[in-house]
RODO-2510 file (C-alpha; in nm, 4 decimals, decimal comma):
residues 325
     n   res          X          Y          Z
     1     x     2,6488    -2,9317    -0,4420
     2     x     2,6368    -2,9870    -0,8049
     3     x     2,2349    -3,0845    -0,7597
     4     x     2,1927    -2,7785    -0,5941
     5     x     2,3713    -2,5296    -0,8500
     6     x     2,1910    -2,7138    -1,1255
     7     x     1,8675    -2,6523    -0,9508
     8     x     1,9022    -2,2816    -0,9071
     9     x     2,0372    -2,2633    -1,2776
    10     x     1,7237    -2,4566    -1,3896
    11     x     1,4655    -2,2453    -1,1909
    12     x     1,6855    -1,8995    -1,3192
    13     x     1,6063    -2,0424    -1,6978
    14     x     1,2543    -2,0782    -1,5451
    15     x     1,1963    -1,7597    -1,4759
    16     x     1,3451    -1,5990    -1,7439
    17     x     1,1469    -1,8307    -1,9906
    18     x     0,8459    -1,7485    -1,7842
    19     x     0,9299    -1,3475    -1,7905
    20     x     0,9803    -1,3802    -2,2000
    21     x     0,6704    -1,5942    -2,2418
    22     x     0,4442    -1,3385    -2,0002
    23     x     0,6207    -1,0348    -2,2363
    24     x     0,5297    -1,2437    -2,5330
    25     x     0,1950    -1,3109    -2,4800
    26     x     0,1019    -0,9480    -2,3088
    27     x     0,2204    -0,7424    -2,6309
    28     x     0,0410    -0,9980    -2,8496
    29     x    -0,2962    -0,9572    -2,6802
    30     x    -0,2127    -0,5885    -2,6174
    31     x    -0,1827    -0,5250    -2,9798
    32     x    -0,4442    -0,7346    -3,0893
    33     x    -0,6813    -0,5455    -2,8303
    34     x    -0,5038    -0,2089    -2,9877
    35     x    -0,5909    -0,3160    -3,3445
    36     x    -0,9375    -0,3743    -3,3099
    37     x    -0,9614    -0,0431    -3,1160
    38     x    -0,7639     0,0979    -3,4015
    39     x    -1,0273    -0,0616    -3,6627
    40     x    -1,3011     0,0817    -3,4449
    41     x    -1,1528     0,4344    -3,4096
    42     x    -1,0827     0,3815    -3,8001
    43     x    -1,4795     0,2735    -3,8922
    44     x    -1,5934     0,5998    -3,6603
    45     x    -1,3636     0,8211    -3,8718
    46     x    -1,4688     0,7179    -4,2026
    47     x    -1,8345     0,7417    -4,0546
    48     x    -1,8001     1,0750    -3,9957
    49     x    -1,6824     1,1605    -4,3018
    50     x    -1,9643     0,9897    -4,4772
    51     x    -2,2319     1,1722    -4,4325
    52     x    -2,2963     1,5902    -4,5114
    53     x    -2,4566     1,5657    -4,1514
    54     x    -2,1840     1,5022    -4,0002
    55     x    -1,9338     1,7418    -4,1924
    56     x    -2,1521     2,0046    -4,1963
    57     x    -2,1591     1,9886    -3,8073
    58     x    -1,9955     2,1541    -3,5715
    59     x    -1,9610     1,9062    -3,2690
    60     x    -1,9493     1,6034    -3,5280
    61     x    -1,5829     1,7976    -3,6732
    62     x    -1,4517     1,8594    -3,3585
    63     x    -1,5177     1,4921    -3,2594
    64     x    -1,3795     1,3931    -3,5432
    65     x    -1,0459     1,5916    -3,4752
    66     x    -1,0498     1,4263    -3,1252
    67     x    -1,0857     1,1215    -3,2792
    68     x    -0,7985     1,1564    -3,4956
    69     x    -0,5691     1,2410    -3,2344
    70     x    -0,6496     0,9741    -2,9959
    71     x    -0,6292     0,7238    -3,2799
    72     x    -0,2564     0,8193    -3,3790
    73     x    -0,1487     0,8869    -3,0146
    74     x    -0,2890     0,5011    -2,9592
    75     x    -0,1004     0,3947    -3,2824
    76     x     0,2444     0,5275    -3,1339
    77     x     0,2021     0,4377    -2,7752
    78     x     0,1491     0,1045    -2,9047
    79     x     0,4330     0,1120    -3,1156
    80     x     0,6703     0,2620    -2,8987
    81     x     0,5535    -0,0305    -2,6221
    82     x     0,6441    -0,2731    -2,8506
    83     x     0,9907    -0,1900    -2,9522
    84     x     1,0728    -0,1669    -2,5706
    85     x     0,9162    -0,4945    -2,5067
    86     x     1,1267    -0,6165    -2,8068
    87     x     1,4540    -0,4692    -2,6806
    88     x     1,5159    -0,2378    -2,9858
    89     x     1,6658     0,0441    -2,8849
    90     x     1,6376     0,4127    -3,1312
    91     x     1,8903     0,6652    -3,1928
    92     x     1,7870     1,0047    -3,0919
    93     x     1,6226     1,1549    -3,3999
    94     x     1,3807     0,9107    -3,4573
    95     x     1,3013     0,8553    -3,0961
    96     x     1,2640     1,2157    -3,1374
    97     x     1,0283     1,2282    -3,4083
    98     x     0,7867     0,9254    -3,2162
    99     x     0,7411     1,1511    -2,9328
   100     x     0,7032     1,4671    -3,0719
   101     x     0,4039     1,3434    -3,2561
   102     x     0,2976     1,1897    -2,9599
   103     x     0,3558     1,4833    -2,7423
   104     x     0,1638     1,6770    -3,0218
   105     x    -0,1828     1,4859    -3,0206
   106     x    -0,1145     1,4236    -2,6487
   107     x    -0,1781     1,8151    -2,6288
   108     x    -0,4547     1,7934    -2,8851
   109     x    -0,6991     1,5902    -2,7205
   110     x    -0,7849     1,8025    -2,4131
   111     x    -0,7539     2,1239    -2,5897
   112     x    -1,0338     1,9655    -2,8122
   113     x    -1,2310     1,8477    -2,5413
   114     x    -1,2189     2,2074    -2,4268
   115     x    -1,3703     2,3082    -2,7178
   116     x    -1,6731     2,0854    -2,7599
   117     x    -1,7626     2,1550    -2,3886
   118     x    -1,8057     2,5141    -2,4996
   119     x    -1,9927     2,4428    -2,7880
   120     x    -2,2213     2,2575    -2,5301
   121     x    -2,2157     2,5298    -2,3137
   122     x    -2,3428     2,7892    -2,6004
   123     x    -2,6255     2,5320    -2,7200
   124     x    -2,8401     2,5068    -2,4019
   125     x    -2,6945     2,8430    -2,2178
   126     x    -2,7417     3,0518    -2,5447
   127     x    -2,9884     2,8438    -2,7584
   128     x    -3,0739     3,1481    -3,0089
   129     x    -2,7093     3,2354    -3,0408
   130     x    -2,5714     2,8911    -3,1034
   131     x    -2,6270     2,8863    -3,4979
   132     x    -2,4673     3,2475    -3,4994
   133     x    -2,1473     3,1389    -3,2916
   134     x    -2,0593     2,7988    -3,3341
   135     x    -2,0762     2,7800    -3,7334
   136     x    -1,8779     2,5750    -3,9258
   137     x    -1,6096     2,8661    -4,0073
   138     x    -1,5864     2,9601    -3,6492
   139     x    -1,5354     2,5446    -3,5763
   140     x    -1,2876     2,5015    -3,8313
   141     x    -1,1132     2,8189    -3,7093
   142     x    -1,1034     2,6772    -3,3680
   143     x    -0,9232     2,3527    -3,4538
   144     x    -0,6353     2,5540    -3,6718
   145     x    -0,6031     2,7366    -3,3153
   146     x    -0,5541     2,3511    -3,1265
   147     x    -0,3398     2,2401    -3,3574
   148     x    -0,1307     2,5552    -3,4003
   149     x    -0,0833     2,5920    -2,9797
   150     x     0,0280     2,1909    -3,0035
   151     x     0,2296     2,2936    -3,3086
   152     x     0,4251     2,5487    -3,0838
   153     x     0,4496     2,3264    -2,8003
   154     x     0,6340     2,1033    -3,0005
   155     x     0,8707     2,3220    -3,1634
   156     x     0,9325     2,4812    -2,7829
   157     x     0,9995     2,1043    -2,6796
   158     x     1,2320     2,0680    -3,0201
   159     x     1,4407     2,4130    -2,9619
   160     x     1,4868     2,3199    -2,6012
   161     x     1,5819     1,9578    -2,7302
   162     x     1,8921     2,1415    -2,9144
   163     x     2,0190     2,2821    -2,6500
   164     x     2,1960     1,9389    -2,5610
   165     x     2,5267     1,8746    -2,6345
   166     x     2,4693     1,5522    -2,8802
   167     x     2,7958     1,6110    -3,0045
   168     x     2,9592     1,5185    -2,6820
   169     x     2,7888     1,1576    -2,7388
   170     x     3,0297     0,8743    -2,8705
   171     x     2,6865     0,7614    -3,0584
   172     x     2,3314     0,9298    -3,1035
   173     x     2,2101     0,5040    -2,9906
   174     x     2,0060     0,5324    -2,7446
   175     x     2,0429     0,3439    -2,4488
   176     x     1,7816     0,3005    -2,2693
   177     x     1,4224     0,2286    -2,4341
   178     x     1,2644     0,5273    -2,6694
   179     x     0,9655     0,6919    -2,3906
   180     x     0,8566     1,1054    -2,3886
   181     x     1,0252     1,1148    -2,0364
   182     x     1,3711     0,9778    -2,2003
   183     x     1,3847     1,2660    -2,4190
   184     x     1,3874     1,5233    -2,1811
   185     x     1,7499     1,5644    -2,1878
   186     x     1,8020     1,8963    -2,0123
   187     x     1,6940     2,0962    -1,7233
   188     x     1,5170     2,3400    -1,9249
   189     x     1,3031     2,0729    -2,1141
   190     x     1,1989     1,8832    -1,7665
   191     x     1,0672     2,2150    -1,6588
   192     x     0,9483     2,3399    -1,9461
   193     x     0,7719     1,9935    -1,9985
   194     x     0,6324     2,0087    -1,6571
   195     x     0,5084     2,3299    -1,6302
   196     x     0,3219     2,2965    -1,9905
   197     x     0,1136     1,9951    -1,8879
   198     x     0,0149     2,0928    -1,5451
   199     x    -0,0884     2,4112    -1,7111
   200     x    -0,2560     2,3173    -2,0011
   201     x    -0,4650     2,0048    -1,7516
   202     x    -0,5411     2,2759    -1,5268
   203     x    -0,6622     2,5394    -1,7351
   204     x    -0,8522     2,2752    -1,9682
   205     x    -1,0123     2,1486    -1,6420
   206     x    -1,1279     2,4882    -1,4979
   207     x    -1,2986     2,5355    -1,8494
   208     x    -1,4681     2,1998    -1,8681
   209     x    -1,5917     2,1585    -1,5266
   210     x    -1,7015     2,5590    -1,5712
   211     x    -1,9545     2,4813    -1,8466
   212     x    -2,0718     2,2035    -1,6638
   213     x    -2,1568     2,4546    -1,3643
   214     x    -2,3065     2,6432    -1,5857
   215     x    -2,5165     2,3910    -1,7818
   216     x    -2,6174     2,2471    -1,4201
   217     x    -2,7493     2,6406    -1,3014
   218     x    -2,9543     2,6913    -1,7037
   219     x    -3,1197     2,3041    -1,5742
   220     x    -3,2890     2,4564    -1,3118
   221     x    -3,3945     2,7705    -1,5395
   222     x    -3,7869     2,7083    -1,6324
   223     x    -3,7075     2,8361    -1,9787
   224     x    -3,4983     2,5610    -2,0620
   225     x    -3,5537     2,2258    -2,2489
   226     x    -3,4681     2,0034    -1,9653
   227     x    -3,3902     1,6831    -2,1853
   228     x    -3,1371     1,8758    -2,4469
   229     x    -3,0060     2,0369    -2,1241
   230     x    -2,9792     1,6441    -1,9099
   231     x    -2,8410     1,5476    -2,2336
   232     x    -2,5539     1,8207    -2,2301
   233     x    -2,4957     1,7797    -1,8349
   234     x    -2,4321     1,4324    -1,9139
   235     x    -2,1986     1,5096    -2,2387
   236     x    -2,0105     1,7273    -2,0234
   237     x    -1,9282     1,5166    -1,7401
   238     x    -1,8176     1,2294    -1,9942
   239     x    -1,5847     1,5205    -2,1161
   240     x    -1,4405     1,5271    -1,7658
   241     x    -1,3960     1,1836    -1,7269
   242     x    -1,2125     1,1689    -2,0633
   243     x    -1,0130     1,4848    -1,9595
   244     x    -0,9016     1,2842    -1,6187
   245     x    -0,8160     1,0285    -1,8236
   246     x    -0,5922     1,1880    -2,0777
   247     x    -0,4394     1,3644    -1,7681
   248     x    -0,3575     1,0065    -1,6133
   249     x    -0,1550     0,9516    -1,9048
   250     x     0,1267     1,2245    -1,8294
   251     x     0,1208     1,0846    -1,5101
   252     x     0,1738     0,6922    -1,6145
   253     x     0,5877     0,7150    -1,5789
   254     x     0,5847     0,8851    -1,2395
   255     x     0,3717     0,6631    -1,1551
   256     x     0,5442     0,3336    -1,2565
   257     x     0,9009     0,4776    -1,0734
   258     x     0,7053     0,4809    -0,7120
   259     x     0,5787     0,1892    -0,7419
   260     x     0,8808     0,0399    -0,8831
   261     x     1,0669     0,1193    -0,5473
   262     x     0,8342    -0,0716    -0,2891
   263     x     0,7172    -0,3498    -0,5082
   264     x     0,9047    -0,6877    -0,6331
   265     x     1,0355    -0,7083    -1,0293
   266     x     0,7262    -0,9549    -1,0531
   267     x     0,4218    -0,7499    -0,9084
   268     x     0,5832    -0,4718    -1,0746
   269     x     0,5649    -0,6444    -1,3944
   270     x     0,1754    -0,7426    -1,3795
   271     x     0,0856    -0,3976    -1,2180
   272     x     0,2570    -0,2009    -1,5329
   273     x     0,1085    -0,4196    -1,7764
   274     x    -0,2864    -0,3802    -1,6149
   275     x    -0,1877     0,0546    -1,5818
   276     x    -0,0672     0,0191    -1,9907
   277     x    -0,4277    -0,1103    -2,0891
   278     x    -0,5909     0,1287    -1,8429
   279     x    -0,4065     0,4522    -1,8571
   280     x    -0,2585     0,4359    -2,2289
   281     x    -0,4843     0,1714    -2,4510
   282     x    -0,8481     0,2248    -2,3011
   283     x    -0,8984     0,5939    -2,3108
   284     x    -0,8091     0,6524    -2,6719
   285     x    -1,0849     0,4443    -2,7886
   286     x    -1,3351     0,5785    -2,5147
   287     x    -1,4623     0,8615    -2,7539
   288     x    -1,5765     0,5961    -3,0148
   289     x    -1,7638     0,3771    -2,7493
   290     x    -1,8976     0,6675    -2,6058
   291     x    -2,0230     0,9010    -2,9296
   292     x    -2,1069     0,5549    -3,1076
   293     x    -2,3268     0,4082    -2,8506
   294     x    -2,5119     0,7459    -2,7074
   295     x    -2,5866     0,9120    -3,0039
   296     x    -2,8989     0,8177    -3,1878
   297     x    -2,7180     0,9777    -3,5161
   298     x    -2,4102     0,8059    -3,5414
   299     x    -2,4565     0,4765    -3,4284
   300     x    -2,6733     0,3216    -3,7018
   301     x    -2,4607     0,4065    -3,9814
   302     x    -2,1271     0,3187    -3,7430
   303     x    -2,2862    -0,0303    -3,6498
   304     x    -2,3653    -0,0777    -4,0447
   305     x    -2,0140     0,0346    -4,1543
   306     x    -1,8303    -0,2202    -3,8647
   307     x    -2,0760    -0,5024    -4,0000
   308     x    -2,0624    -0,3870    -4,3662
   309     x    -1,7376    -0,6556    -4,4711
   310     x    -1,9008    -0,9539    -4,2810
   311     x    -2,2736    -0,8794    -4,4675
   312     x    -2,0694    -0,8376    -4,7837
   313     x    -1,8476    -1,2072    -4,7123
   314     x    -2,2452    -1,3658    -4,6072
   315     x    -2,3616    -1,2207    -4,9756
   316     x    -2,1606    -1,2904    -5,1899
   317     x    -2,2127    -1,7420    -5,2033
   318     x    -2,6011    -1,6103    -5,2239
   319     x    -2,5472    -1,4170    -5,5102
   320     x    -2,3063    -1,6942    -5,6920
   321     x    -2,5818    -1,9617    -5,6331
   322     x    -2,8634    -1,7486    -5,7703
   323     x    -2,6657    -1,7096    -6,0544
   324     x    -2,6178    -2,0578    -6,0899
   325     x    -2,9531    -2,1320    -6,1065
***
């Protein structure tokens, strides 16, 4: 009887050790994979602003400003994974402050992908016009608009967030692991928070997959350049994909509850960890492998700035021998 209780003590150590080790070694790889992605997204950023080409325009700013926001929403979902997977639990406010920046270029990166799809849609449906409409001004203008809509989402979420009666709490420690779905702390703010992200995914979808209709109908147009318009039927579906996949994100919780309830602790475990490096981690740095590899503009200089350090490490013994000799 004793052989037997220290047998099921030993394999409950087992699996526990096993369970630590697996969480160990996923958030290691997960962030290395998230820094390099990170150092990418970082390289394509500072390539961008590099060059007058590519500040003076228009769909090279607004990818920039997508960039941006996918970069520091990876940044914090990473962050926020690793806490949990550490067992540190926030108090309120700061939890707080995480999400609302990651609510806030959550809602940034499809309204930006709306954006560019139009200015797609005015270069091959309105060739003579594009100069006149999509200027620099009238880009710049349009991003203060993105960011001031996710601005007053936020501040919605934050009044709403108020409303709750913290002061009833013996502490503001959390207890349960800092997530956007563990701050919606009222009625009100689960609505509110549903209601804005089925609206905003719908309406951004109707838009994007509406210029791509309407680049598909100028393709068959005789009139038309038919590469620059394959080219922008192309750049348009990518924008869908990346829309579908910034919509899978809201849906990653909801997700991971239903399949929590008809699946073992162990599947459960794997499957969450393979949906957090497909859902969360790959489609913030889609944009860079997409812009970086297709277009014949930015990839040289991207390529030479991501080799740049190595080239300079190779030069530098070459340079201290010749000047030996």
């Amino acid at each position: 009887m004793s052989y037997e209780n220290q047998s099921q003590t030993n394999s409950t150590v087992g699996l526990q050790y096993q369970g630590y080790f697996a969480r160990v070694l996923f958030s290691v790889l997960s962030t290395m994979s998230c820094c390099v992605f990170l150092f990418i997204n970082g390289t394509m950023l500072f390539t961008l602003r590099s060059k007058t080409v590519f500040r003076e325009t228009s769909r090279y700013v607004l990818l920039f400003n997508l960039l941006f926001a996918d970069t520091v929403q990876m940044a914090l979902s990473q962050l926020l994974y690793i806490l949990a997977a550490c067992s540190i639990l926030l108090t309120y406010p700061v939890c707080g402050v995480l999400t609302m920046l990651a609510n806030l270029t959550n809602v940034i990166s499809p309204l930006t992908l709306v954006v560019m799809s139009l200015e797609r849609f005015v270069a091959v449906c309105y060739p003579l016009r594009h100069s006149t409409i999509i200027t620099i001004r009238n880009t710049e203008l349009s991003i203060f608009v993105v960011w001031t809509i996710s601005s007053l989402n936020v501040l919605t979420r934050v009044v709403l967030l108020l409303d709750f009666p913290f002061e009833d709490l013996e502490s503001l420690q959390m207890k349960d692991f800092c997530a956007l779905e563990t701050m919606l702390l009222g009625t009100m703010s689960v609505v509110y928070f549903e209601a804005s992200t089925y609206s905003l995914f719908v309406s951004a979808g109707v838009v994007v997959t509406s210029s791509y209709i309407g680049v598909i109908i100028a393709a068959r147009s005789a009139s038309t350049d038919k590469a620059s318009t394959q080219k922008a039927r192309n750049t348009l579906l990518l924008h869908l994909v990346q829309l579908g996949l910034s919509l899978s994100s809201t849906i990653y919780n909801p997700l991971l509850i239903a399949i929590y309830k008809v699946l073992d602790i162990i599947t459960f475990v794997h499957i969450q960890r393979f949906l957090y490096v497909c859902i969360i981690i790959f489609p913030r740095c889609l944009s860079s492998l997409i812009y970086g590899i297709r277009d014949q503009t930015i990839r040289p200089i991207l390529v030479y700035n991501l080799c740049c350090q190595w080239r300079g490490s190779l030069s530098h013994p070459v340079v201290r021998a010749k000047a030996k000799i």
